[in-house]
mmCIF file as gemmi writes it, N, C-alpha and C atoms, coordinates in Angstrom:
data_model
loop_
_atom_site.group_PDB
_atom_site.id
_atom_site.type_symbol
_atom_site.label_atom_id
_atom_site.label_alt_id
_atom_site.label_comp_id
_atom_site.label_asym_id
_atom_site.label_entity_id
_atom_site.label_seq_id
_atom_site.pdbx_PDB_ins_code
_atom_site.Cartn_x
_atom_site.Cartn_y
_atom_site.Cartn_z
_atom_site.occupancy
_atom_site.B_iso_or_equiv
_atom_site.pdbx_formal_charge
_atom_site.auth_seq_id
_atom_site.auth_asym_id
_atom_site.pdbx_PDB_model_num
ATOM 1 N N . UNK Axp A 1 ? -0.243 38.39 -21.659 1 0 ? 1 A 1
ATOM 2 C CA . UNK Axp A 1 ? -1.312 38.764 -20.761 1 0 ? 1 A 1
ATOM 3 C C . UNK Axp A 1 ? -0.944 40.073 -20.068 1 0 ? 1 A 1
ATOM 4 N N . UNK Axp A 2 ? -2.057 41.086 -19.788 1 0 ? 2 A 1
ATOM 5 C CA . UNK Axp A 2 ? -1.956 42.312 -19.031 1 0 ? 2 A 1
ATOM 6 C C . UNK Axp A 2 ? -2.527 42.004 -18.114 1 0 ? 2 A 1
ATOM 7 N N . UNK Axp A 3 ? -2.069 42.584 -16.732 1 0 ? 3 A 1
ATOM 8 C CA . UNK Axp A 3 ? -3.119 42.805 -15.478 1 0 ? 3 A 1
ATOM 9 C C . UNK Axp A 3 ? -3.837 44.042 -15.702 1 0 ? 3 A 1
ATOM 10 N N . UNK Axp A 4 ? -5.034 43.885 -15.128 1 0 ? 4 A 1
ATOM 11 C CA . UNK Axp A 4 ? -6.019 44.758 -15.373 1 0 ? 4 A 1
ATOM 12 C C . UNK Axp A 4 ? -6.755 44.967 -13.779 1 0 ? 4 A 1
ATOM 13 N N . UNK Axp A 5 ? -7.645 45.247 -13.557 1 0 ? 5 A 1
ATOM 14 C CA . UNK Axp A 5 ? -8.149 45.409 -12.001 1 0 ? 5 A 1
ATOM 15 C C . UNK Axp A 5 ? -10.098 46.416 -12.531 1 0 ? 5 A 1
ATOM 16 N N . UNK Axp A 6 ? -10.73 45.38 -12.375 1 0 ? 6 A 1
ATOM 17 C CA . UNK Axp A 6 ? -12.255 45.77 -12.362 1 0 ? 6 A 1
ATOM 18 C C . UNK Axp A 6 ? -12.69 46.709 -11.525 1 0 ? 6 A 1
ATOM 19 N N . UNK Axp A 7 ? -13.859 46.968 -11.6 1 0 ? 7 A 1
ATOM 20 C CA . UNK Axp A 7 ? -13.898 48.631 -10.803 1 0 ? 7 A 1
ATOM 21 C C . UNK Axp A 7 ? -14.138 47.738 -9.423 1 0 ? 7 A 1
ATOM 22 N N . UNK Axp A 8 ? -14.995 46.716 -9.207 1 0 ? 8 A 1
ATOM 23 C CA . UNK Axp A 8 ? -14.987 46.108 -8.073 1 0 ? 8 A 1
ATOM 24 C C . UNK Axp A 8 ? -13.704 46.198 -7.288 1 0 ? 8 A 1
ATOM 25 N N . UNK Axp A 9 ? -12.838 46.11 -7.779 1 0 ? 9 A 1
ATOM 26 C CA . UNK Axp A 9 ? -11.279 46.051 -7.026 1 0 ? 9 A 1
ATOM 27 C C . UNK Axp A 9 ? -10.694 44.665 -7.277 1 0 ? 9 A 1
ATOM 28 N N . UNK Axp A 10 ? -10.955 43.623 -8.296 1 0 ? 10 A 1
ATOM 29 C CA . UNK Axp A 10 ? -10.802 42.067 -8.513 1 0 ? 10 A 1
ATOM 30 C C . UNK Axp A 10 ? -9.866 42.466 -9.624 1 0 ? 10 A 1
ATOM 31 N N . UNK Axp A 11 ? -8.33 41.962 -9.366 1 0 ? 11 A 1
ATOM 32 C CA . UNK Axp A 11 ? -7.827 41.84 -10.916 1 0 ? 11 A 1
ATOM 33 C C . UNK Axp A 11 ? -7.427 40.566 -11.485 1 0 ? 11 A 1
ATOM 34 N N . UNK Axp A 12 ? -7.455 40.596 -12.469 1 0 ? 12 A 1
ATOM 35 C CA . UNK Axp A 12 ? -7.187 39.914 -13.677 1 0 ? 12 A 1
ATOM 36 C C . UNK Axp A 12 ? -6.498 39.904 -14.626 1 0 ? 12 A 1
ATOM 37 N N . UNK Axp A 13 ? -6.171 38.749 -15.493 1 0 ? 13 A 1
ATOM 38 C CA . UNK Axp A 13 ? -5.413 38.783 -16.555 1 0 ? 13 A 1
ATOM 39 C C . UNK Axp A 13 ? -5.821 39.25 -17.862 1 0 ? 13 A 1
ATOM 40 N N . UNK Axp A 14 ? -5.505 39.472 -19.058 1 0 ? 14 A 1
ATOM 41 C CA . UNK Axp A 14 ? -6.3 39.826 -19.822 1 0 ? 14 A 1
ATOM 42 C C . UNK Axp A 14 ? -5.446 39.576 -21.544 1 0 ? 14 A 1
ATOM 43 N N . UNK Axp A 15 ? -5.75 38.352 -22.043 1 0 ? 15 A 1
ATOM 44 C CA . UNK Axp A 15 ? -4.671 38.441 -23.593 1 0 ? 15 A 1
ATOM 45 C C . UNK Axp A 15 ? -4.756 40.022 -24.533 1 0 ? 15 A 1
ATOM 46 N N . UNK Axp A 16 ? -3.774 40.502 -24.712 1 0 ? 16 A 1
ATOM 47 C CA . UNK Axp A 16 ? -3.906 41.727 -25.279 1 0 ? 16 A 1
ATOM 48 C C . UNK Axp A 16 ? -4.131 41.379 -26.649 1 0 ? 16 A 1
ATOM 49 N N . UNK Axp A 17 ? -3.878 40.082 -27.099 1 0 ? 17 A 1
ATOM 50 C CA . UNK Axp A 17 ? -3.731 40.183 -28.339 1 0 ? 17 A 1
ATOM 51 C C . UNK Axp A 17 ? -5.499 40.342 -29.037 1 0 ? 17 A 1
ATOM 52 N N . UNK Axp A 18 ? -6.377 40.25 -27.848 1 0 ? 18 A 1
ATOM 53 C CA . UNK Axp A 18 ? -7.913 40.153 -28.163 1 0 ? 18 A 1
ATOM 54 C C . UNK Axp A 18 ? -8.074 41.177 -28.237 1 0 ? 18 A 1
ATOM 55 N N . UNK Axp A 19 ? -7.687 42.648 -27.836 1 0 ? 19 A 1
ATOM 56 C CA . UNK Axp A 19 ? -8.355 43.616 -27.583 1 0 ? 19 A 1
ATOM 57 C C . UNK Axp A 19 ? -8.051 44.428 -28.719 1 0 ? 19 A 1
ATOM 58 N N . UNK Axp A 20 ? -9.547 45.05 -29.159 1 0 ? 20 A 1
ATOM 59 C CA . UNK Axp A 20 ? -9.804 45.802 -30.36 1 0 ? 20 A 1
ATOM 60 C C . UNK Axp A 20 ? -9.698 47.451 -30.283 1 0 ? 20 A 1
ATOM 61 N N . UNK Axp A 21 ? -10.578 47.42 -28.72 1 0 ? 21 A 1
ATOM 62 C CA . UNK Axp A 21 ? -10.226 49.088 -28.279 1 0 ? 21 A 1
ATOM 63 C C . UNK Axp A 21 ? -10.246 49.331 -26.9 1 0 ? 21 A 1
ATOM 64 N N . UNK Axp A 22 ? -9.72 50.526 -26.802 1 0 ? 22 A 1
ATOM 65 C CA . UNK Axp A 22 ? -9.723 50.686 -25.378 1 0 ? 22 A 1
ATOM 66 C C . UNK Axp A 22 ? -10.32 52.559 -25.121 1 0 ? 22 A 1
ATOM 67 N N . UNK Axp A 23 ? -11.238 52.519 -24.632 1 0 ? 23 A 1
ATOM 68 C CA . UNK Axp A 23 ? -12.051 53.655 -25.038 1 0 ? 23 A 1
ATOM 69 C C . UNK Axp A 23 ? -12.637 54.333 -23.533 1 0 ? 23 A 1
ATOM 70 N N . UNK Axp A 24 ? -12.65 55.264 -22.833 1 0 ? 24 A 1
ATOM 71 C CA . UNK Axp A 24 ? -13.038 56.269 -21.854 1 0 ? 24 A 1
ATOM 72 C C . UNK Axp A 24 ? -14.654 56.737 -21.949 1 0 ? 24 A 1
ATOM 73 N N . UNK Axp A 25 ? -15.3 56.42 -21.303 1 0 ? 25 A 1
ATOM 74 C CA . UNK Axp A 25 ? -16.814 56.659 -21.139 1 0 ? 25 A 1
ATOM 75 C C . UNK Axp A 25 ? -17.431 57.324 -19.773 1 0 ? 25 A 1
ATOM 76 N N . UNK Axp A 26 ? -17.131 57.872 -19.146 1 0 ? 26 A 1
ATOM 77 C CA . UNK Axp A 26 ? -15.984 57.821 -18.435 1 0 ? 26 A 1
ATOM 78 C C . UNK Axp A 26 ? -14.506 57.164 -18.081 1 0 ? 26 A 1
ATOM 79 N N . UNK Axp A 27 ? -15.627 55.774 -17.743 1 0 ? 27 A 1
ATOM 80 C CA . UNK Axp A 27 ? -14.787 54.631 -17.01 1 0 ? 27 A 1
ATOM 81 C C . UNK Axp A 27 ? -13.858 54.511 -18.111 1 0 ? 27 A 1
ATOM 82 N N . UNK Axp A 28 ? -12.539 53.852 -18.088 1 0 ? 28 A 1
ATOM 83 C CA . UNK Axp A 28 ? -11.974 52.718 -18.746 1 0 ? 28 A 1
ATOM 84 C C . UNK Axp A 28 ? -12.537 52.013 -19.553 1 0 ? 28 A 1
ATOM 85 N N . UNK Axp A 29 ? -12.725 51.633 -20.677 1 0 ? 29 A 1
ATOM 86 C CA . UNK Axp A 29 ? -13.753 50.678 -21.137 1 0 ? 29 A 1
ATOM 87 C C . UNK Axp A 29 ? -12.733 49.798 -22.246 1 0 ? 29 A 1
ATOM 88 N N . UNK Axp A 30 ? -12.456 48.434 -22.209 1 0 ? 30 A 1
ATOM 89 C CA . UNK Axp A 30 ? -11.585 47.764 -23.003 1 0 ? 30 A 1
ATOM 90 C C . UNK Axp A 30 ? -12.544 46.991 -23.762 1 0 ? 30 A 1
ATOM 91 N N . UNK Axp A 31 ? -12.526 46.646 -25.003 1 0 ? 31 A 1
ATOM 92 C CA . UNK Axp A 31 ? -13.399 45.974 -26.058 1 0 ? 31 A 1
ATOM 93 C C . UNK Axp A 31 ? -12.915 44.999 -26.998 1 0 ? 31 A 1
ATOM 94 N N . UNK Axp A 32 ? -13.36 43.563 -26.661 1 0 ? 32 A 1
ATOM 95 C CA . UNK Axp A 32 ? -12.278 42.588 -27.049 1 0 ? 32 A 1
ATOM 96 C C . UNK Axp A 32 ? -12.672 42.187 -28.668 1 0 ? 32 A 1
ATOM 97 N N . UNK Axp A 33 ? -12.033 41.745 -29.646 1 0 ? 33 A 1
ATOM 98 C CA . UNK Axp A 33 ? -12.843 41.788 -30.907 1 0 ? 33 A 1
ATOM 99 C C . UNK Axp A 33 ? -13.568 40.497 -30.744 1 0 ? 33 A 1
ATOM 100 N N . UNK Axp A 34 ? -14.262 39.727 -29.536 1 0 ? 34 A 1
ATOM 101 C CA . UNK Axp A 34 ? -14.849 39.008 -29.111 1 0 ? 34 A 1
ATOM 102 C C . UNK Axp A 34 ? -16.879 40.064 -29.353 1 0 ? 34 A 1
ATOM 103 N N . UNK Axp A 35 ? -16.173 40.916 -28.657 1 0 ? 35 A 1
ATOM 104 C CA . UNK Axp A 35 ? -17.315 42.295 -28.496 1 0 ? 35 A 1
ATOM 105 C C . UNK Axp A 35 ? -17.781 42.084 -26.933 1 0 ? 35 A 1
ATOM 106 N N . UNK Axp A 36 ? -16.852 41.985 -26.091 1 0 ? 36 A 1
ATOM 107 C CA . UNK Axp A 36 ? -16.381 41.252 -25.201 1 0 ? 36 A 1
ATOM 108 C C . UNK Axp A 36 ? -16.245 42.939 -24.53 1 0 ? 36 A 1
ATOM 109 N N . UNK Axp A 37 ? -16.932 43.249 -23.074 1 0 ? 37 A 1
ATOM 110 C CA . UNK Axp A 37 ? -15.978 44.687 -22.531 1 0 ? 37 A 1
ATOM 111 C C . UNK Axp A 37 ? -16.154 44.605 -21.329 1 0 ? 37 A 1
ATOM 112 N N . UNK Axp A 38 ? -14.776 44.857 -20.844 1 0 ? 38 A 1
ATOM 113 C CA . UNK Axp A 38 ? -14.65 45.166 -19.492 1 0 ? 38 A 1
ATOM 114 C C . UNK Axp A 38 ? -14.464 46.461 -19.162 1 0 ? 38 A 1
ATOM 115 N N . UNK Axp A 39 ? -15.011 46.901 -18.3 1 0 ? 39 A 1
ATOM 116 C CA . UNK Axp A 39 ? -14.642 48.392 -17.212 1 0 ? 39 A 1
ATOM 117 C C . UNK Axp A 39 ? -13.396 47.809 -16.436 1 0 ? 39 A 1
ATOM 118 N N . UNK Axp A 40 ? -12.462 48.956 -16.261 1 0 ? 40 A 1
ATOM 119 C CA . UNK Axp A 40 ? -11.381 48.541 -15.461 1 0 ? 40 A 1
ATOM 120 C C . UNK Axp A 40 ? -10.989 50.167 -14.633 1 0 ? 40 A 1
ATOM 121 N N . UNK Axp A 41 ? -10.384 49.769 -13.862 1 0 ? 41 A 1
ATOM 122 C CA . UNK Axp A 41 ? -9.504 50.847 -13.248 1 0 ? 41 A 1
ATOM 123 C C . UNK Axp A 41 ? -8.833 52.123 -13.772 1 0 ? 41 A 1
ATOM 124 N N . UNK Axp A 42 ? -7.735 51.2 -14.1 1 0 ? 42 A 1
ATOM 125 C CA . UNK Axp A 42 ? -7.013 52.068 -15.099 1 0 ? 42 A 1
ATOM 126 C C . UNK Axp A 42 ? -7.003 53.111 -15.949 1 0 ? 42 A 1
ATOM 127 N N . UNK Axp A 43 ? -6.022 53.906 -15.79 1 0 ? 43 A 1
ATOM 128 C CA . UNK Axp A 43 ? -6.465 54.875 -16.963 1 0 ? 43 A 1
ATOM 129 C C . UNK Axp A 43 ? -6.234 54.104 -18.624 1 0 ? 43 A 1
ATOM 130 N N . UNK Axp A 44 ? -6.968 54.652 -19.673 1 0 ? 44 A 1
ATOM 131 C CA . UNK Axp A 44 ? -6.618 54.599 -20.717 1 0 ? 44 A 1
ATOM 132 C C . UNK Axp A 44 ? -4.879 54.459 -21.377 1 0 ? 44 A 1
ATOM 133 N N . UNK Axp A 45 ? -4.494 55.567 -20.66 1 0 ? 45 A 1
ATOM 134 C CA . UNK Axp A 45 ? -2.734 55.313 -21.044 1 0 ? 45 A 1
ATOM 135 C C . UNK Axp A 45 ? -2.242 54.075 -20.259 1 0 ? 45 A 1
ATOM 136 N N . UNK Axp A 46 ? -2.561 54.048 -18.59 1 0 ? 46 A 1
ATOM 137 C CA . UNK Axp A 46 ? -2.016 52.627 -18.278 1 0 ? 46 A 1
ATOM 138 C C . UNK Axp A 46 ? -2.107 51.511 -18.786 1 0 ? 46 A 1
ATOM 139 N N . UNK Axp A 47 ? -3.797 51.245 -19.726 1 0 ? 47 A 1
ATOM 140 C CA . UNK Axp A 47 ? -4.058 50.072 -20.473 1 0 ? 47 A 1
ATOM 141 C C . UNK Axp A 47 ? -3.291 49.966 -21.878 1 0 ? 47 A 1
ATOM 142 N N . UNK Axp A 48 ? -2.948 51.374 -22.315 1 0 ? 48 A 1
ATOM 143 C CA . UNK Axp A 48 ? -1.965 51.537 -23.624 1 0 ? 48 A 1
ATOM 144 C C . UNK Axp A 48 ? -0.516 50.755 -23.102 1 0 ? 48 A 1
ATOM 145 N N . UNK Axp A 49 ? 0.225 51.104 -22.169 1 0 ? 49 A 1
ATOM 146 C CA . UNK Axp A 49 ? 1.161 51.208 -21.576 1 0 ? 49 A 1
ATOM 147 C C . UNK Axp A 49 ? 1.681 49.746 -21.933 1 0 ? 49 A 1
ATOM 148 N N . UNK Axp A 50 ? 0.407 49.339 -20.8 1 0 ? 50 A 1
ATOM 149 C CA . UNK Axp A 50 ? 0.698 47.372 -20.724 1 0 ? 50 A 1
ATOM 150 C C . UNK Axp A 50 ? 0.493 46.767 -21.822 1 0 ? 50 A 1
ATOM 151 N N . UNK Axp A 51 ? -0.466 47.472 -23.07 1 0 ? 51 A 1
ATOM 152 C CA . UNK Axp A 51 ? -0.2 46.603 -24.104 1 0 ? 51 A 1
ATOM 153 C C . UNK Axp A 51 ? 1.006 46.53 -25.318 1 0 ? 51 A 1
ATOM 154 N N . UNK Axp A 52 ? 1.57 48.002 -25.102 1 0 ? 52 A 1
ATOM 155 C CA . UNK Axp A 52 ? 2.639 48.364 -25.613 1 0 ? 52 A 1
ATOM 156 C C . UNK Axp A 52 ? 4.177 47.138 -25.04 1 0 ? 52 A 1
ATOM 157 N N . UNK Axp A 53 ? 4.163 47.294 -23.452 1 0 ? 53 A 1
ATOM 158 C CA . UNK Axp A 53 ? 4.85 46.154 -23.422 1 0 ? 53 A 1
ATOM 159 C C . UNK Axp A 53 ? 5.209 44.873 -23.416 1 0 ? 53 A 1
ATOM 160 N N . UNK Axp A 54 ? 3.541 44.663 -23.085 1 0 ? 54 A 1
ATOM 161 C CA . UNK Axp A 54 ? 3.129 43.278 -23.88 1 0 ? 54 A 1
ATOM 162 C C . UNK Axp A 54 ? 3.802 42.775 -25.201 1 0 ? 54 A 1
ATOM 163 N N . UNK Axp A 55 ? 3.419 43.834 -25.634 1 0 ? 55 A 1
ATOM 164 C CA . UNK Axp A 55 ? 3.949 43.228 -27.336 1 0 ? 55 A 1
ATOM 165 C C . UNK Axp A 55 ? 5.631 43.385 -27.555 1 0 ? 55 A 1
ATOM 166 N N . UNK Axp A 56 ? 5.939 44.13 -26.715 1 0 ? 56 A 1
ATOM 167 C CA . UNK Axp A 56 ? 7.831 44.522 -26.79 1 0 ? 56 A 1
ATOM 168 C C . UNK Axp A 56 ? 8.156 43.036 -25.7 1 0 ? 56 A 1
ATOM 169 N N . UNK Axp A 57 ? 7.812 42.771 -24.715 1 0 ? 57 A 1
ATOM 170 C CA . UNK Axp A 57 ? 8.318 41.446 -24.17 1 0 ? 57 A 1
ATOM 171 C C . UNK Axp A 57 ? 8.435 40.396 -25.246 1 0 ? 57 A 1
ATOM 172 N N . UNK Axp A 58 ? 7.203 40.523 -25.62 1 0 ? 58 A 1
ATOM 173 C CA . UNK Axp A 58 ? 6.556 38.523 -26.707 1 0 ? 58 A 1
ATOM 174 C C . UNK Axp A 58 ? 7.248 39.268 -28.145 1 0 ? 58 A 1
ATOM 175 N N . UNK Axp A 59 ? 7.988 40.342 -28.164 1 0 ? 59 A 1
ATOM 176 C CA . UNK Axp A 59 ? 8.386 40.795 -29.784 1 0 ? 59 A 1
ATOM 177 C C . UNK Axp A 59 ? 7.572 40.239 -30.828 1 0 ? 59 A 1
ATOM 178 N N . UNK Axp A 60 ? 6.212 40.697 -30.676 1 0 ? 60 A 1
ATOM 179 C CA . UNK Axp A 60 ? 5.381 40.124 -31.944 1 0 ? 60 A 1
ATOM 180 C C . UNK Axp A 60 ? 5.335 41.428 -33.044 1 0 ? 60 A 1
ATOM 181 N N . UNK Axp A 61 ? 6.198 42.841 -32.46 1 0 ? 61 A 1
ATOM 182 C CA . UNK Axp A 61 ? 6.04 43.475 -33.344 1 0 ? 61 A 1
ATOM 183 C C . UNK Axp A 61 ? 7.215 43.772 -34.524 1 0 ? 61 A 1
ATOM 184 N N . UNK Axp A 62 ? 8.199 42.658 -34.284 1 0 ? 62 A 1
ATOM 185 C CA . UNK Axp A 62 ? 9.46 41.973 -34.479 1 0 ? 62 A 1
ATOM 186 C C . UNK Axp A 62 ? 9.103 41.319 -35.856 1 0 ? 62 A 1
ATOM 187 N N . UNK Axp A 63 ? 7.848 40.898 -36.251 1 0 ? 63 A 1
ATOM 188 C CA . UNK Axp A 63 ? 7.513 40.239 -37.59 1 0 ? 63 A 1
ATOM 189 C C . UNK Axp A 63 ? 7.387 41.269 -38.615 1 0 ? 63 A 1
ATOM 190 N N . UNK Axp A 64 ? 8.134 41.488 -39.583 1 0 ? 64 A 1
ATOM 191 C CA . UNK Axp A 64 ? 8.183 42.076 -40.495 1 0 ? 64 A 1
ATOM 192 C C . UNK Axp A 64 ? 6.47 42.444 -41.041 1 0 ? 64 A 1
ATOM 193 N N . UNK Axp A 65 ? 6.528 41.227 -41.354 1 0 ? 65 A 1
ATOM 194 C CA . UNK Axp A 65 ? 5.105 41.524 -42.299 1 0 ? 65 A 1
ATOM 195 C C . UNK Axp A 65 ? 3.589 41.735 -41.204 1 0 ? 65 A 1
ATOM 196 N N . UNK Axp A 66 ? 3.998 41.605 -39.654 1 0 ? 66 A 1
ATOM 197 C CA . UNK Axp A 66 ? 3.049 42.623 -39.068 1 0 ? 66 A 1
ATOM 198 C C . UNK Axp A 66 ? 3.192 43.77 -38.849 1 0 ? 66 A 1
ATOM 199 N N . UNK Axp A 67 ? 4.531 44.064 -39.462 1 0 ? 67 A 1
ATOM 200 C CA . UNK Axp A 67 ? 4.504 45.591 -38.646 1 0 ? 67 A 1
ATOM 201 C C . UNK Axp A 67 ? 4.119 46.133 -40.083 1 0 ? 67 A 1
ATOM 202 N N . UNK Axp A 68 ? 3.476 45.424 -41.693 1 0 ? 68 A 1
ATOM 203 C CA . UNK Axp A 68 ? 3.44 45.818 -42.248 1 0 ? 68 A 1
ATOM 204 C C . UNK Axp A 68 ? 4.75 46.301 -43.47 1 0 ? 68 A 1
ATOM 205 N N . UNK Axp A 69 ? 6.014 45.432 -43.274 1 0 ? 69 A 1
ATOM 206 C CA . UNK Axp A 69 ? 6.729 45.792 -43.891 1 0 ? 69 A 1
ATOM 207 C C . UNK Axp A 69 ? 6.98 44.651 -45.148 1 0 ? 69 A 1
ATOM 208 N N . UNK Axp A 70 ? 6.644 44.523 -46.352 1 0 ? 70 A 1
ATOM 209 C CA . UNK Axp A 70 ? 5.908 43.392 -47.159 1 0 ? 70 A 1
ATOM 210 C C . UNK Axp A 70 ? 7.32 43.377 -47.796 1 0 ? 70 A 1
ATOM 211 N N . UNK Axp A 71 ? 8.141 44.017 -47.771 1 0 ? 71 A 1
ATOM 212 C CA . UNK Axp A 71 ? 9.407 43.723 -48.939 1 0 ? 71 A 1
ATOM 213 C C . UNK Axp A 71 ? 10.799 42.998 -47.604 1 0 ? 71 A 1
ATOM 214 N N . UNK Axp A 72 ? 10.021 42.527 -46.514 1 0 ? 72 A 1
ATOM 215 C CA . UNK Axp A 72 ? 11.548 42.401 -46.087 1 0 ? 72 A 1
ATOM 216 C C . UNK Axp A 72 ? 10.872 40.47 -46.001 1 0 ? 72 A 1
């Protein structure tokens, strides 16, 4: 889960593993492959940031054959 924070000022949790994109419209705009979107705070890199370590905490990028590596 990432914290995130709505433009209201309310934050929340958010599974990264749902999210498809994260896109600037101005706002922040995160897009879950639900088709699911929240506006958030954050910049674009902060939402990169947290999902980057998201995935380095839970080492899901630690699976060979997700990171795409089919011969190991």
């Amino acid at each position: 889960m990432i914290a995130l924070t709505k433009l209201n000022g309310k934050k929340f949790s958010l599974n990264a593993l749902y999210i498809e994109t994260v896109e600037v419209f101005p706002d922040t705009t995160v897009t879950l492959t639900t088709g699911r979107k929240y506006v958030v705070l954050e910049s674009e890199d902060e939402v990169n940031e947290r999902i980057l370590e998201f995935y380095q905490k839970t080492q899901i990028l630690s699976n060979p054959h997700l990171r795409g590596d089919e011969d190991e």
